[in-house]
PQR file with spaces between the fields and no chain letter, atoms N, CA, C, O and H, PARSE charges and radii, in Angstrom:
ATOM       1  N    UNK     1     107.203  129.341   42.067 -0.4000 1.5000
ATOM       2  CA   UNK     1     108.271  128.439   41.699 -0.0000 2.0000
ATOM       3  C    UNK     1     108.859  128.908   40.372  0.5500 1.7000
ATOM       4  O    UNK     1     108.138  129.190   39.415 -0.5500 1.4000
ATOM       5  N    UNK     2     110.268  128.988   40.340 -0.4000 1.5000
ATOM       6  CA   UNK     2     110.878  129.425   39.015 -0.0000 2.0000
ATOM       7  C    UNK     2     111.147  128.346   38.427  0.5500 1.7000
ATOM       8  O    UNK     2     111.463  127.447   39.207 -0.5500 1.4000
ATOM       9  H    UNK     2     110.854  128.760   41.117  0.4000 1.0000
ATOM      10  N    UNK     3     111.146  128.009   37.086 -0.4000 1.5000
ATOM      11  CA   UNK     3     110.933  126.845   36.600 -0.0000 2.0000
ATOM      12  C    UNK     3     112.454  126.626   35.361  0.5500 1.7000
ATOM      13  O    UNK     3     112.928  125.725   34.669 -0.5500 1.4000
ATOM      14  H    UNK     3     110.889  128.739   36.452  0.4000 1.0000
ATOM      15  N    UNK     4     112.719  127.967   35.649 -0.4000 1.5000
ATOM      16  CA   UNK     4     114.347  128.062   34.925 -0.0000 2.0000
ATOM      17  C    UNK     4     115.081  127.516   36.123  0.5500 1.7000
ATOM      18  O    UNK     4     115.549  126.432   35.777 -0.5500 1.4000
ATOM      19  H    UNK     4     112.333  128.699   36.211  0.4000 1.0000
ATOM      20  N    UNK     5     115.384  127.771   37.343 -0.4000 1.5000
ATOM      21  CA   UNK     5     116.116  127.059   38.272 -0.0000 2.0000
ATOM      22  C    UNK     5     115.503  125.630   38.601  0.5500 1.7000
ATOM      23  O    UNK     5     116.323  124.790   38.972 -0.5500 1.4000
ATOM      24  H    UNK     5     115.004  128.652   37.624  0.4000 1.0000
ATOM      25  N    UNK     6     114.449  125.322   38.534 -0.4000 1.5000
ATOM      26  CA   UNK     6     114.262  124.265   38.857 -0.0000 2.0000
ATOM      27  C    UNK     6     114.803  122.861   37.701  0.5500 1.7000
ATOM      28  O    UNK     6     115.353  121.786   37.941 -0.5500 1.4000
ATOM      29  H    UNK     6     113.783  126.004   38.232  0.4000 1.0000
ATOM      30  N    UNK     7     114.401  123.415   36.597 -0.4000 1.5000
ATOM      31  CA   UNK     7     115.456  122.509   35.415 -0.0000 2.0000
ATOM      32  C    UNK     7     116.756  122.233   35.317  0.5500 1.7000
ATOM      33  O    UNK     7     117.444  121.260   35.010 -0.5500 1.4000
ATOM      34  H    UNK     7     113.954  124.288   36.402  0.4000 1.0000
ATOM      35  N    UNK     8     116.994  123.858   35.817 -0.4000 1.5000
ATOM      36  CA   UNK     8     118.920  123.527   35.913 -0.0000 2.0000
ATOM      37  C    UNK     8     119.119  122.655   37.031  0.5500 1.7000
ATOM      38  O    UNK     8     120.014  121.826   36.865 -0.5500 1.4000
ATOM      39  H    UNK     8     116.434  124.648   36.066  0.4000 1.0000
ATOM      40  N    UNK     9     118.525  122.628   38.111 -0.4000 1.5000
ATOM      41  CA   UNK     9     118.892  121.985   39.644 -0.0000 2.0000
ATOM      42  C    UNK     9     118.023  120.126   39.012  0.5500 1.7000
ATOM      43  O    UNK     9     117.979  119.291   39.915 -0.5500 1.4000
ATOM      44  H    UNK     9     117.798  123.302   38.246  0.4000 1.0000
ATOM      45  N    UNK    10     117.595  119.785   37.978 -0.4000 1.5000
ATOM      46  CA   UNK    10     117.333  118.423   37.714 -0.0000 2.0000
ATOM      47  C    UNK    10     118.426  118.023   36.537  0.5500 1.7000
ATOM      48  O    UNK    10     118.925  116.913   36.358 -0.5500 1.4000
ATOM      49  H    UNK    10     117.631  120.464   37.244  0.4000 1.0000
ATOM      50  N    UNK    11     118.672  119.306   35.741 -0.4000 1.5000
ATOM      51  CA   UNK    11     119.827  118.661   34.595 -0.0000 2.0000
ATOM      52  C    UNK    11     121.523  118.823   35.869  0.5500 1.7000
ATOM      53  O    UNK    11     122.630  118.469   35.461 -0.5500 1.4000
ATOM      54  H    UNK    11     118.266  120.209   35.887  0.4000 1.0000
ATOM      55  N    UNK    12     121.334  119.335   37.152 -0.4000 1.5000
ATOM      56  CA   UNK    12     122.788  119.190   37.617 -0.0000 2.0000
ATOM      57  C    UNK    12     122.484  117.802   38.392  0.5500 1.7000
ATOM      58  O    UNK    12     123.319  117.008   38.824 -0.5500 1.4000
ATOM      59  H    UNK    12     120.436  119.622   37.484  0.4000 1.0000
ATOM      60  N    UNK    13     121.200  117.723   38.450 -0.4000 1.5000
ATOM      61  CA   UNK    13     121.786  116.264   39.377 -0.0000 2.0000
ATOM      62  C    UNK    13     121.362  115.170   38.656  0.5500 1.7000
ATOM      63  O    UNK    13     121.399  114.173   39.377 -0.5500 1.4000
ATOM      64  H    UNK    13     120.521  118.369   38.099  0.4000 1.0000
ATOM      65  N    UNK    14     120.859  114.856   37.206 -0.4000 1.5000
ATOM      66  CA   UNK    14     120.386  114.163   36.026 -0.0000 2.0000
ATOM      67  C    UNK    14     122.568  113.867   35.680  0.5500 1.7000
ATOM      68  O    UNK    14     123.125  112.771   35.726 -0.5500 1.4000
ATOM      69  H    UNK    14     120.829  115.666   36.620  0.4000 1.0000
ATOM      70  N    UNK    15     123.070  114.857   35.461 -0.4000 1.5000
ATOM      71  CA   UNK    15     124.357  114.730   35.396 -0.0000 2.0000
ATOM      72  C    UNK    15     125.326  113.684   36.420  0.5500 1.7000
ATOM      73  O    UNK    15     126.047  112.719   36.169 -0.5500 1.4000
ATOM      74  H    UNK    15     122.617  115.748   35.424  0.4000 1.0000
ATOM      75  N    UNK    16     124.994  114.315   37.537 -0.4000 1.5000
ATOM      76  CA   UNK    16     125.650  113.570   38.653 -0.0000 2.0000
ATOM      77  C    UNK    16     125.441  111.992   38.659  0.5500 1.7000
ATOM      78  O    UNK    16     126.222  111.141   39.085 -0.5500 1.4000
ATOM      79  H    UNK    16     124.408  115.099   37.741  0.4000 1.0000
ATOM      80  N    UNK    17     124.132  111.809   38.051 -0.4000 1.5000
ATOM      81  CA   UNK    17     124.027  110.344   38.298 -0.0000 2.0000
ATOM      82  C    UNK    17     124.514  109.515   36.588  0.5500 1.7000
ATOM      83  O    UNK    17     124.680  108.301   36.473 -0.5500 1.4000
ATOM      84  H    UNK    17     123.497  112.500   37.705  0.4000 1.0000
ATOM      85  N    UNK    18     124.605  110.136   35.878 -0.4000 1.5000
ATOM      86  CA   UNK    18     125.161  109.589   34.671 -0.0000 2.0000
ATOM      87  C    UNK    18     127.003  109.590   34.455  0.5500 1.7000
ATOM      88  O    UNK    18     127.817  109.135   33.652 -0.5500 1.4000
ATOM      89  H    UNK    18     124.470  111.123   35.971  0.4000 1.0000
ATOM      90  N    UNK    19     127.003  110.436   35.770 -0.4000 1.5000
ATOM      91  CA   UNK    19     128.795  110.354   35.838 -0.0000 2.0000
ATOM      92  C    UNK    19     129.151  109.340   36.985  0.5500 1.7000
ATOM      93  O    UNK    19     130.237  108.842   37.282 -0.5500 1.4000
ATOM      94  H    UNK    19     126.342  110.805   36.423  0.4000 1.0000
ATOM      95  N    UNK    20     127.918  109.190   37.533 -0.4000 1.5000
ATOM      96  CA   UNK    20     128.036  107.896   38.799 -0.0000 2.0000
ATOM      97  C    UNK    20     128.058  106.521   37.600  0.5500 1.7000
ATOM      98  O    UNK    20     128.954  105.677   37.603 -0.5500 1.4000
ATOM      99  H    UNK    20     127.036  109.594   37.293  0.4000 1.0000
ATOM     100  N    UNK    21     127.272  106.518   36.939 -0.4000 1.5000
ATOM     101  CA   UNK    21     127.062  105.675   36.520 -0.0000 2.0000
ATOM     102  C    UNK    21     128.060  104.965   35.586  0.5500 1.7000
ATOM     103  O    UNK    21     127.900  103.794   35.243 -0.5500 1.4000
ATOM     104  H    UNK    21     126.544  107.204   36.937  0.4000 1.0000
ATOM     105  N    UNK    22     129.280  105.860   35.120 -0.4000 1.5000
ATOM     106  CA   UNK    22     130.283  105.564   34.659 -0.0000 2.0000
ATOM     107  C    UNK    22     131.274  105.652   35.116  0.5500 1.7000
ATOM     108  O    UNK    22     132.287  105.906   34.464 -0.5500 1.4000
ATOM     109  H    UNK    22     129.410  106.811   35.399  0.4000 1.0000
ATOM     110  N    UNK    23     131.236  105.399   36.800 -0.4000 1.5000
ATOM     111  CA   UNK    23     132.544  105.006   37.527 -0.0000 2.0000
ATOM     112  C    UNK    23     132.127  104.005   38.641  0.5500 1.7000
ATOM     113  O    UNK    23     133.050  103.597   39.346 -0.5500 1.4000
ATOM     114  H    UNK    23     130.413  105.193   37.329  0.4000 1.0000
ATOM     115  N    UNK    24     131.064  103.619   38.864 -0.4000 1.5000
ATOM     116  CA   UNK    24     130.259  102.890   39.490 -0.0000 2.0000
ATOM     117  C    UNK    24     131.374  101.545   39.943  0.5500 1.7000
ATOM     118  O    UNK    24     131.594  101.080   41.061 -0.5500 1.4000
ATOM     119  H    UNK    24     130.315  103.951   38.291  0.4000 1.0000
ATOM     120  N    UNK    25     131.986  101.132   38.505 -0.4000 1.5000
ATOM     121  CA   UNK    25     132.503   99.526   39.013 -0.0000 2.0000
ATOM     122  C    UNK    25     133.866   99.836   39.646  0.5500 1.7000
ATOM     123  O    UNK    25     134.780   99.045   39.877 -0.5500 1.4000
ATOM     124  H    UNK    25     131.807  101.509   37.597  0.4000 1.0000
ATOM     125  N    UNK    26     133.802  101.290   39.902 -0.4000 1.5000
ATOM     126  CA   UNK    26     135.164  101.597   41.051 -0.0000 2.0000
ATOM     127  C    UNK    26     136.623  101.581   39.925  0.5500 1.7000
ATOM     128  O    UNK    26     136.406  101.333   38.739 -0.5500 1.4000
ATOM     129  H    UNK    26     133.059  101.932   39.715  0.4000 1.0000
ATOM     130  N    UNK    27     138.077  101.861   40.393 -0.4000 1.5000
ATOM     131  CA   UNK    27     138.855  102.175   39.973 -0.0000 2.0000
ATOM     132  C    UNK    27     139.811  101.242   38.984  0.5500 1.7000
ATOM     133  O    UNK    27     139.992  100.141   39.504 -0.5500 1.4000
ATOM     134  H    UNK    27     138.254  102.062   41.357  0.4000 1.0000
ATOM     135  N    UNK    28     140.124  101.310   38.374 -0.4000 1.5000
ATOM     136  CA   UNK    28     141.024   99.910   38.022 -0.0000 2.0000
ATOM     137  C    UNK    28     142.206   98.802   38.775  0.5500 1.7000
ATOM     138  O    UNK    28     143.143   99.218   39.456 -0.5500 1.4000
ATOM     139  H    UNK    28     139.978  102.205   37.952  0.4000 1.0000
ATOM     140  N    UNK    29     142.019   97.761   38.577 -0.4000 1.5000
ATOM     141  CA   UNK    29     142.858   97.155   39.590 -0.0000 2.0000
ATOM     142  C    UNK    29     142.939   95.765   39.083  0.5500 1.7000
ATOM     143  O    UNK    29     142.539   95.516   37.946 -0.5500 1.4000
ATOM     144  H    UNK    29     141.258   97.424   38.024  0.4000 1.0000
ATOM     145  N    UNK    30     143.584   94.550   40.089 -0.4000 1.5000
ATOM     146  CA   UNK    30     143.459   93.290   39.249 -0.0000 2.0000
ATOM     147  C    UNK    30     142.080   92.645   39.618  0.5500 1.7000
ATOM     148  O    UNK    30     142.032   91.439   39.378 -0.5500 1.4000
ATOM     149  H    UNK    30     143.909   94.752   41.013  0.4000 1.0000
ATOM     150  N    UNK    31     141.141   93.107   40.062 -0.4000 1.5000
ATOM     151  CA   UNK    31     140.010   92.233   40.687 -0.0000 2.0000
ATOM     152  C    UNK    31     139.245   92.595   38.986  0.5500 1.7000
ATOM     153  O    UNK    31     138.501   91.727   38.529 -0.5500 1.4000
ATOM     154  H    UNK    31     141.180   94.087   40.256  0.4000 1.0000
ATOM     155  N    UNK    32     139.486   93.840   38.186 -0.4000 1.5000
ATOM     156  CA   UNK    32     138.654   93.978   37.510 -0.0000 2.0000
ATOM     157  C    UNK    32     139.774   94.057   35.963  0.5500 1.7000
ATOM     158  O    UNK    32     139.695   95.077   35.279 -0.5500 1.4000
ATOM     159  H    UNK    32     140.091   94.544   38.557  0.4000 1.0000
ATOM     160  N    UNK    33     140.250   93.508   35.755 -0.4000 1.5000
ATOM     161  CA   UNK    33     141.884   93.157   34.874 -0.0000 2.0000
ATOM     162  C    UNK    33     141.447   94.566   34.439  0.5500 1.7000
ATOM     163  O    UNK    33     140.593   94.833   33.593 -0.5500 1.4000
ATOM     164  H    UNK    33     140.314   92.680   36.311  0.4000 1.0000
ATOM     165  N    UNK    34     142.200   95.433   35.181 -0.4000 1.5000
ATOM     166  CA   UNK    34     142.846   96.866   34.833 -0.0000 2.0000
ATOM     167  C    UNK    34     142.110   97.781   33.703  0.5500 1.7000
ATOM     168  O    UNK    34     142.526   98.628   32.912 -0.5500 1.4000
ATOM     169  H    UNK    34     142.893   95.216   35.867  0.4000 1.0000
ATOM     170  N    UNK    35     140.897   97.259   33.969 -0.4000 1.5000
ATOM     171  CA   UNK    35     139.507   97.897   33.459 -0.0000 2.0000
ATOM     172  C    UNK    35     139.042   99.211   33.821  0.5500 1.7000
ATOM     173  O    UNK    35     138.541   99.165   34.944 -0.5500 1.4000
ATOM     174  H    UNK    35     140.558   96.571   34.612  0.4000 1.0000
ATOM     175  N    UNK    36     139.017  100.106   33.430 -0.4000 1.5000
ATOM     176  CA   UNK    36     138.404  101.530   34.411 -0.0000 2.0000
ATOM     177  C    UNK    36     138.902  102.778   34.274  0.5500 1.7000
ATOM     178  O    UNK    36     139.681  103.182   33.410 -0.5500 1.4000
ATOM     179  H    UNK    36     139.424  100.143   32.517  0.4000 1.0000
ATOM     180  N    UNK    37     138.358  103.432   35.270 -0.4000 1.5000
ATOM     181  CA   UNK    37     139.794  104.569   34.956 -0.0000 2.0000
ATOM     182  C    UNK    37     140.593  104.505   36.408  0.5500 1.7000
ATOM     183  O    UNK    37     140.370  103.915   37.465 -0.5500 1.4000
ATOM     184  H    UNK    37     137.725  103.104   35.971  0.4000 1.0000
ATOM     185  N    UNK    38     141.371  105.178   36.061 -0.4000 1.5000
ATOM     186  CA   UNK    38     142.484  105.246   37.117 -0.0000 2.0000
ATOM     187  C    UNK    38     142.104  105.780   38.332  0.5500 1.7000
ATOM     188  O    UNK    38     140.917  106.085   38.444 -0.5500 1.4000
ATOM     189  H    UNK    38     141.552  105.658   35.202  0.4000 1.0000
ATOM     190  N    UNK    39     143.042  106.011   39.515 -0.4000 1.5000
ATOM     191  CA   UNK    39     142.555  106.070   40.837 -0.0000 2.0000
ATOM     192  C    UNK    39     142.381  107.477   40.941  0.5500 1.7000
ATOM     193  O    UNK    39     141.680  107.855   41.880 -0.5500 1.4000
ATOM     194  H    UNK    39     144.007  105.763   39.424  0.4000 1.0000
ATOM     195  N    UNK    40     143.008  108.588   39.961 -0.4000 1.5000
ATOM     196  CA   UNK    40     143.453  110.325   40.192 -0.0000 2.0000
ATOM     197  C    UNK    40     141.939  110.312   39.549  0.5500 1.7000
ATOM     198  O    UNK    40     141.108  110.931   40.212 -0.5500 1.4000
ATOM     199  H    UNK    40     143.577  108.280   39.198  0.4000 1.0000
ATOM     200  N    UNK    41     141.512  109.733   38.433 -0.4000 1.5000
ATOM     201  CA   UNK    41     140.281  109.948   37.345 -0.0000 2.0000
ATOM     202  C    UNK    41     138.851  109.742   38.536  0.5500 1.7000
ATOM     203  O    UNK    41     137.860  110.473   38.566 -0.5500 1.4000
ATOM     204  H    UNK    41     142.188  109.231   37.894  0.4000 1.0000
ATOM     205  N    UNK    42     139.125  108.517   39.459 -0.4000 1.5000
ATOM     206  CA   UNK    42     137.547  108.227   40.349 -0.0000 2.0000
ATOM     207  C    UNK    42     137.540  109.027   41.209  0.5500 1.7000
ATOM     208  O    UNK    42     136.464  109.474   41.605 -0.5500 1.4000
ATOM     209  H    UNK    42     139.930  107.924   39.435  0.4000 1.0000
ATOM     210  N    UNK    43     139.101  109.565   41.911 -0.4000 1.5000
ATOM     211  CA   UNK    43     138.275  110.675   42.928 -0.0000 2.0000
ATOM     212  C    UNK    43     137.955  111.775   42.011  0.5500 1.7000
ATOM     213  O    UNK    43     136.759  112.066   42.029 -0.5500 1.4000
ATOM     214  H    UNK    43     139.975  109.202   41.589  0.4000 1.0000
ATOM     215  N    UNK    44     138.516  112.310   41.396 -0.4000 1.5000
ATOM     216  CA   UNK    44     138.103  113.434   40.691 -0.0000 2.0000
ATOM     217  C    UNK    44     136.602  113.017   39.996  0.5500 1.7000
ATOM     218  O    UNK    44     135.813  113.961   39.960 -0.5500 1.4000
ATOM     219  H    UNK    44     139.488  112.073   41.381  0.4000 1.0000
ATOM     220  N    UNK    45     136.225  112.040   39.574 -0.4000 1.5000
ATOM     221  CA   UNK    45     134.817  111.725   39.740 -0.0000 2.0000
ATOM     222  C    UNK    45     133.878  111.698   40.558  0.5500 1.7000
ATOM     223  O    UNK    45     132.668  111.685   40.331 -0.5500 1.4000
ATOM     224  H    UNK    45     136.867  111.273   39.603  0.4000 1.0000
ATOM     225  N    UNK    46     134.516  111.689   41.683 -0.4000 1.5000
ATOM     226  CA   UNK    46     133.722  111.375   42.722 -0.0000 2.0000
ATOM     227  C    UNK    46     133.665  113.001   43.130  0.5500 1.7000
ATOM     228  O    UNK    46     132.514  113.429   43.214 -0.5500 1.4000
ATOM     229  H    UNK    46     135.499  111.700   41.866  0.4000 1.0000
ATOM     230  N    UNK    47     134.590  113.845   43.361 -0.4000 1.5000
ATOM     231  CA   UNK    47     134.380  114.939   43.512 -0.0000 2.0000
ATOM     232  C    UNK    47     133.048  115.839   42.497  0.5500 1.7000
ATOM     233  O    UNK    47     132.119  116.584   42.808 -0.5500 1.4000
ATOM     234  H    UNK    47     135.525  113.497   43.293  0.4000 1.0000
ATOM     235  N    UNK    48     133.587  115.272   41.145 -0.4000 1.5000
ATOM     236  CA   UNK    48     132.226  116.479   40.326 -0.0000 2.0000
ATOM     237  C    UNK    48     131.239  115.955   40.781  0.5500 1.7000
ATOM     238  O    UNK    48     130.396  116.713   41.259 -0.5500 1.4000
ATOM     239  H    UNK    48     134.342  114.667   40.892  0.4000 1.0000
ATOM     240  N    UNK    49     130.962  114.381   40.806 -0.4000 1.5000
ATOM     241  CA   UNK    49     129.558  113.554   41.266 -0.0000 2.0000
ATOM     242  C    UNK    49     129.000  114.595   42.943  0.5500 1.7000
ATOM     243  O    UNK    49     127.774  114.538   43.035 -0.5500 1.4000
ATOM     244  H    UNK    49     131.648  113.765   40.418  0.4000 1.0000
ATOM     245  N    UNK    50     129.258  114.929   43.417 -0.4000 1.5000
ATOM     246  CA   UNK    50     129.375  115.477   44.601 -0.0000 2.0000
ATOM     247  C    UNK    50     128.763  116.895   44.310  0.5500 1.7000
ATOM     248  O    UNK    50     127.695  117.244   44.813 -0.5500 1.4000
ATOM     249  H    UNK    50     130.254  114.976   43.343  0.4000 1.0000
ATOM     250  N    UNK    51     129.325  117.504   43.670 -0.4000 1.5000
ATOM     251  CA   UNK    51     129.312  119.159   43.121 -0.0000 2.0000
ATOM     252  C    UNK    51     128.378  118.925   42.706  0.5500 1.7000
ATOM     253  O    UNK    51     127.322  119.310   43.209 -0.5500 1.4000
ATOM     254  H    UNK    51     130.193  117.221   43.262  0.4000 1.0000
ATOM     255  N    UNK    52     128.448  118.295   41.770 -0.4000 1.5000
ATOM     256  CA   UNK    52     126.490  118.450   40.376 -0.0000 2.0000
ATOM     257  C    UNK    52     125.293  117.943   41.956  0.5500 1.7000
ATOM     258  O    UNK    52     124.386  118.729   42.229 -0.5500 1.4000
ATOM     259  H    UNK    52     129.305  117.982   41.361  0.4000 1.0000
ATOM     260  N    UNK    53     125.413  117.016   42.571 -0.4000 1.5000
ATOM     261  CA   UNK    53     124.293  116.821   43.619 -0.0000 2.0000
ATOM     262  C    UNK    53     123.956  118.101   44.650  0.5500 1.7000
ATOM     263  O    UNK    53     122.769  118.291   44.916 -0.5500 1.4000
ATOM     264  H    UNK    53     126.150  116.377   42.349  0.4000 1.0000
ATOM     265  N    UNK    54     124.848  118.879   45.167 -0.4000 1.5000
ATOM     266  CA   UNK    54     124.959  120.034   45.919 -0.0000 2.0000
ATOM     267  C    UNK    54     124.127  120.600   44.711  0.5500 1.7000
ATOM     268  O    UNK    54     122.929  120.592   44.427 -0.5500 1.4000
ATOM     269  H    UNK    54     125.812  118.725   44.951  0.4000 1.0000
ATOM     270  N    UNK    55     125.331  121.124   44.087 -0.4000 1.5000
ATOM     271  CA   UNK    55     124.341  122.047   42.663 -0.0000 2.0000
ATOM     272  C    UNK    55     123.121  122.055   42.366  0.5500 1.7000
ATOM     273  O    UNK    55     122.443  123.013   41.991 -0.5500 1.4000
ATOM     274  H    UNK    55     126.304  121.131   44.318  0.4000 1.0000
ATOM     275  N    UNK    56     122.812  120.964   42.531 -0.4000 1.5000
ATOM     276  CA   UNK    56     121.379  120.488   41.734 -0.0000 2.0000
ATOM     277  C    UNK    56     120.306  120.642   43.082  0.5500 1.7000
ATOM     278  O    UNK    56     119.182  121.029   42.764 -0.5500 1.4000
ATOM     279  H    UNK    56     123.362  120.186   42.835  0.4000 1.0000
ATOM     280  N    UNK    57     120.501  120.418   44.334 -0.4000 1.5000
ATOM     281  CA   UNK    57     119.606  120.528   45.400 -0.0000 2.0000
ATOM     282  C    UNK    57     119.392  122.170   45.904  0.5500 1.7000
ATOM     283  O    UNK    57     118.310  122.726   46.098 -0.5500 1.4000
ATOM     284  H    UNK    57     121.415  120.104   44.592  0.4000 1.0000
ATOM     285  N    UNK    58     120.616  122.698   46.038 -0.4000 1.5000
ATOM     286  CA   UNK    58     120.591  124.462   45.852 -0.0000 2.0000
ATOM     287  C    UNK    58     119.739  125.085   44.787  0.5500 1.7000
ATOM     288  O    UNK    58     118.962  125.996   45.072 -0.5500 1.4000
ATOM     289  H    UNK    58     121.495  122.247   45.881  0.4000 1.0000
ATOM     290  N    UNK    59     119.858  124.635   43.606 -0.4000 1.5000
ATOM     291  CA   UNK    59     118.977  125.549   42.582 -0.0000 2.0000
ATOM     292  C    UNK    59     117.423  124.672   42.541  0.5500 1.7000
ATOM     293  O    UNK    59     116.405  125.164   42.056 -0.5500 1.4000
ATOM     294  H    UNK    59     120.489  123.895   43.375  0.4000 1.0000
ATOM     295  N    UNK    60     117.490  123.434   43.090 -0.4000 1.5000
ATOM     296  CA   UNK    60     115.763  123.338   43.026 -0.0000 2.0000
ATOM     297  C    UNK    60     115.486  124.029   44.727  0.5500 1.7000
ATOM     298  O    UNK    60     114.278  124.007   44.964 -0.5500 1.4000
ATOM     299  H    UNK    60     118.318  123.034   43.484  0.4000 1.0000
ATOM     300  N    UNK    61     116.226  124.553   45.788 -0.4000 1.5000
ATOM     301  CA   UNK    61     115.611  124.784   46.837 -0.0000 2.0000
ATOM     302  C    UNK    61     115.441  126.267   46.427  0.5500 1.7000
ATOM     303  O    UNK    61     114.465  126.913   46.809 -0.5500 1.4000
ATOM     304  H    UNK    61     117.207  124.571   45.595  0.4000 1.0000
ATOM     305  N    UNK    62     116.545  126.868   45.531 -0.4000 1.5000
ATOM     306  CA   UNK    62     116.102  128.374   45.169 -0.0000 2.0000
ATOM     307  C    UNK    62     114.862  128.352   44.147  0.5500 1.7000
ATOM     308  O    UNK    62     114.165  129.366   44.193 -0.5500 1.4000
ATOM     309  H    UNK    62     117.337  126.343   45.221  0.4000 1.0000
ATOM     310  N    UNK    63     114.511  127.458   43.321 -0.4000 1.5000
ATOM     311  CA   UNK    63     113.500  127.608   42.713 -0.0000 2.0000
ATOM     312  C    UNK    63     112.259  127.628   43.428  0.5500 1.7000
ATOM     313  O    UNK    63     111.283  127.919   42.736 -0.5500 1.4000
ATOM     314  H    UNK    63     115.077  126.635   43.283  0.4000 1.0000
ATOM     315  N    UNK    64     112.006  127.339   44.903 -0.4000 1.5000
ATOM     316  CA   UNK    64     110.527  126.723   45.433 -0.0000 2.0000
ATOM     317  C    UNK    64     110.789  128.137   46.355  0.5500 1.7000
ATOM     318  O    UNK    64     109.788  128.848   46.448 -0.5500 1.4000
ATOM     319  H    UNK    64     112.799  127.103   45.465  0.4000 1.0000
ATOM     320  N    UNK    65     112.011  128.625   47.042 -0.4000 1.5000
ATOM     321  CA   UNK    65     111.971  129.919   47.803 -0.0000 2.0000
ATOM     322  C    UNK    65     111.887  130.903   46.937  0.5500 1.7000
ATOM     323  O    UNK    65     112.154  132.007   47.413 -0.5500 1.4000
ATOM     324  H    UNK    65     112.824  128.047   46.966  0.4000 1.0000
ATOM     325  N    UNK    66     111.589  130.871   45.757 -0.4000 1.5000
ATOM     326  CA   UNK    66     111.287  132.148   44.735 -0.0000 2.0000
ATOM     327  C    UNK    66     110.007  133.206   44.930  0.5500 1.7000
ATOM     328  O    UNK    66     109.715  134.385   44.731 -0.5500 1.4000
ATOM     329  H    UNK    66     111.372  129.975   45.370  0.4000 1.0000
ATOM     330  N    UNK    67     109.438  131.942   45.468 -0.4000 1.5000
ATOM     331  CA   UNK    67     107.743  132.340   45.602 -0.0000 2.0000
ATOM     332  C    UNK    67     107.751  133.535   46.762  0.5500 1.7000
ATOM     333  O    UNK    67     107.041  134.540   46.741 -0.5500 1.4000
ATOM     334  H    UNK    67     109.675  130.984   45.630  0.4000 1.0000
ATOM     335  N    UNK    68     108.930  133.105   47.987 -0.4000 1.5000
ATOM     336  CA   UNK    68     108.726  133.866   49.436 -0.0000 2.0000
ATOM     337  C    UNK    68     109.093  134.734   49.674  0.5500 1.7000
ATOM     338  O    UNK    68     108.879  135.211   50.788 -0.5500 1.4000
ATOM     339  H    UNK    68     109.506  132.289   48.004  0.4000 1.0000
């Protein structure tokens, strides 16, 4: 097990969930008096949130196939 990929593949998805976590209450609108970020800002959140989880499951599966 490589233990340099395996850190990076927990700090990419340690990321993903701290950028979830700051778009979580969804986009701005009147249910939430125009609180948030905007609708271009959550998908594009939702997109990196996406990337860092891929990211992060690829480099811990390359860290455990290191061994083979």
């Amino acid at each position: 097990m490589n233990l340099k990929y395996f850190l990076i593949g927990i700090g990419f998805i340690l990321a993903g969930y701290i950028l979830y976590r700051g778009i979580k209450d969804g986009p701005s609108s009147e249910k939430n008096n125009w609180q948030g970020p905007t609708l271009s800002l959550y998908v594009q959140g939702w997109g990196t949130i996406i990337l860092c989880v891929i990211a992060g499951v690829v480099m811990i599966f390359k860290s455990l196939l290191a061994q083979i």
